[in-house]
N, C-alpha and C positions, 0 to 999 in steps of 0.2 A: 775686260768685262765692261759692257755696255748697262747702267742702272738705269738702261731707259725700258719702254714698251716695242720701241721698234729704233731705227738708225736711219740715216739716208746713205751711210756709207755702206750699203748692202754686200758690196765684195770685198770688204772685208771680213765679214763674217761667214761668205762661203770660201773665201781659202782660209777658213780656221785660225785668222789674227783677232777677229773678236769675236764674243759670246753675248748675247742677252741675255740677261738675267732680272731685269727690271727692276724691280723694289721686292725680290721672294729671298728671304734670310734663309731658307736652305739649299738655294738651287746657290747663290753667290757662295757659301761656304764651300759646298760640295765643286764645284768650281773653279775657286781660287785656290780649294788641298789638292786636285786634280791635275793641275797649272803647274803646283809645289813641287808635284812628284812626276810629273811626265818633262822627257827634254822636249827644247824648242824646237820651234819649225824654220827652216835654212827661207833667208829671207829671198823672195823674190821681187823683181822689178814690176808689181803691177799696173804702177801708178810710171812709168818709162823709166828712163836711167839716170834724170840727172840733169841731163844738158839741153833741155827745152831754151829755156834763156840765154843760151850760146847760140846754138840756131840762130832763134828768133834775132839776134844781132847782129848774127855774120849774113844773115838773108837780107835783115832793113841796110849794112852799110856794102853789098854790091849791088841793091836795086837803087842807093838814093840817090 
């Protein structure tokens, strides 16, 4: 849950890993028992897989 007004991580909140809720005492309640009793979502790779910084190193030591 997000206790802001808004986020800059936007997609996280449309593939349903966060919620805003701001500073509202019953939208955070109703949310967090919501959260309690619903199973989790199978993680995916939105953000790539991992190996950015492997790349980025095997690229700079065959061009240096």
């Amino acid at each position: 849950m997000v206790l802001m007004p808004d986020t800059a991580w936007i997609e996280l909140i449309d593939e349903g890993w966060n919620i805003l809720v701001d500073a509202d005492k019953e939208k955070i309640i109703q949310e967090g028992l919501s959260k309690i009793t619903t199973p989790g979502k199978i993680a995916e790779f939105i953000y790539g897989n991992g190996q950015a910084g492997e790349k980025i190193a095997m690229t700079l030591l065959m061009h240096a």
